[in-house]
N, C-alpha and C positions, 0 to 999 in steps of 0.2 A: 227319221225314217218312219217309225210308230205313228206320227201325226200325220205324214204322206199316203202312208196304206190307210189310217182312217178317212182321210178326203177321198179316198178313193173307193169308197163304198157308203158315201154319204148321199143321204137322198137327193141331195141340191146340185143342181148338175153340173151351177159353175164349181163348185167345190170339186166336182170327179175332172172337170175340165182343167185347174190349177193342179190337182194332183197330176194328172197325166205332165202338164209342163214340167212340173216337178221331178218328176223321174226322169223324164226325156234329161234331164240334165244329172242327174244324181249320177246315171248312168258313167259316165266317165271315170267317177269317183269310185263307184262300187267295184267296179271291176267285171272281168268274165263269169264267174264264177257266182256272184252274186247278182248279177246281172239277167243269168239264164235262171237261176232258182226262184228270185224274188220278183224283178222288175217285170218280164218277161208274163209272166202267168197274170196279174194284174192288167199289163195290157192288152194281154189278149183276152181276158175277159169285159174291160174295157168296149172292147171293140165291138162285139156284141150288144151295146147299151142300148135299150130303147129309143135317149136321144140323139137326135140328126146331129147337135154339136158335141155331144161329146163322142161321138162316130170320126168326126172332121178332125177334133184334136186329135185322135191316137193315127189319124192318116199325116198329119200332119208333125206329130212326135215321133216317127218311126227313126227319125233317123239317127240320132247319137249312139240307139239301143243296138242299130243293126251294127254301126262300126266296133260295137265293142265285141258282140258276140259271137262265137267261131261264125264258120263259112257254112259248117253243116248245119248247125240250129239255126243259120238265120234262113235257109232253105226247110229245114224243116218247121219253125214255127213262126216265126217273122214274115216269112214272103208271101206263106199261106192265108193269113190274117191279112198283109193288104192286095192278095188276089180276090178276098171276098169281100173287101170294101171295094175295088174297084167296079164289082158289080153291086152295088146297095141299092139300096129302090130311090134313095134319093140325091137328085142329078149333083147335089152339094156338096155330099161326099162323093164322088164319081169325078168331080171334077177337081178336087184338092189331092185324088189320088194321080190324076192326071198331072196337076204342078210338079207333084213328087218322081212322075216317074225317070227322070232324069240321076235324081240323086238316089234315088233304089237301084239303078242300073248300075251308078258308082261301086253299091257299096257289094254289088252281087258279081259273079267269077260271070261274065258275060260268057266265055269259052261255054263254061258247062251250063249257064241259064237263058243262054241265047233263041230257043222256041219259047220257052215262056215269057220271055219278056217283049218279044215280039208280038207274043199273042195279046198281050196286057196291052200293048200301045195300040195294034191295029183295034182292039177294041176301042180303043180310046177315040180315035177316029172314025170308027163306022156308031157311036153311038148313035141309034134311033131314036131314042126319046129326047136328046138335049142338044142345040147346037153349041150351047154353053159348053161343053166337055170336047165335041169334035173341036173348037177353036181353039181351047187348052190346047189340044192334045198338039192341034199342026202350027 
């Protein structure tokens, strides 16, 4: 885990990109609990990376982390993180959040996330800048 969290603040991007695969998977292992303390804050600083790829891995790693962790943190830290990749400035991350959002809707209480995930999608589809994401998205 020690070498995972150092890929993960290495200046090499594929390195921060392996790490992120690497928790996206750990994640099952760790548990809840360590999952919302450890994995969770990494990816979401992750997500914020300068790089367009390693922006795409953690849109693309979301998901082992959301099924582990309660239903509240993944609404309050997970969903928020890739509402703000869905809008990134680059159409490539915008459109791998698009692949995902099928399997984000899995892992979210549709009942109680149902406007914002509708808003997520019809973005996805009125995308102005990319036909590449509106044809994801339909």
């Amino acid at each position: 885990m020690k070498l995972t969290l150092k890929l993960a603040h290495d200046e090499d991007d594929l390195n921060r990109i392996s790490a992120l695969k690497i928790l996206n998977e750990f994640a099952q292992d760790m548990g809840q609990t360590l999952t919302e303390c450890f994995l969770v804050p990494e990816i979401n600083s992750l997500g914020m990376d300068e790089v367009t790829g390693v922006r795409i891995a953690v849109a693309k790693n979301l998901l082992n982390i959301s099924k582990i962790v309660s239903f509240d943190f993944f609404h309050m830290k997970i969903f928020p993180l890739y509402e703000m990749l869905t809008e990134d400035k680059e159409q490539s991350v915008r459109k791998t959040c698009a692949d995902q959002v099928a399997e984000i809707a899995k892992v979210s209480q549709v009942d109680k996330q149902a406007a914002k995930l509708s808003d997520v999608y019809y973005k996805f589809l009125k995308d102005p800048t990319s036909r590449l994401v509106r044809g994801t998205a339909f």
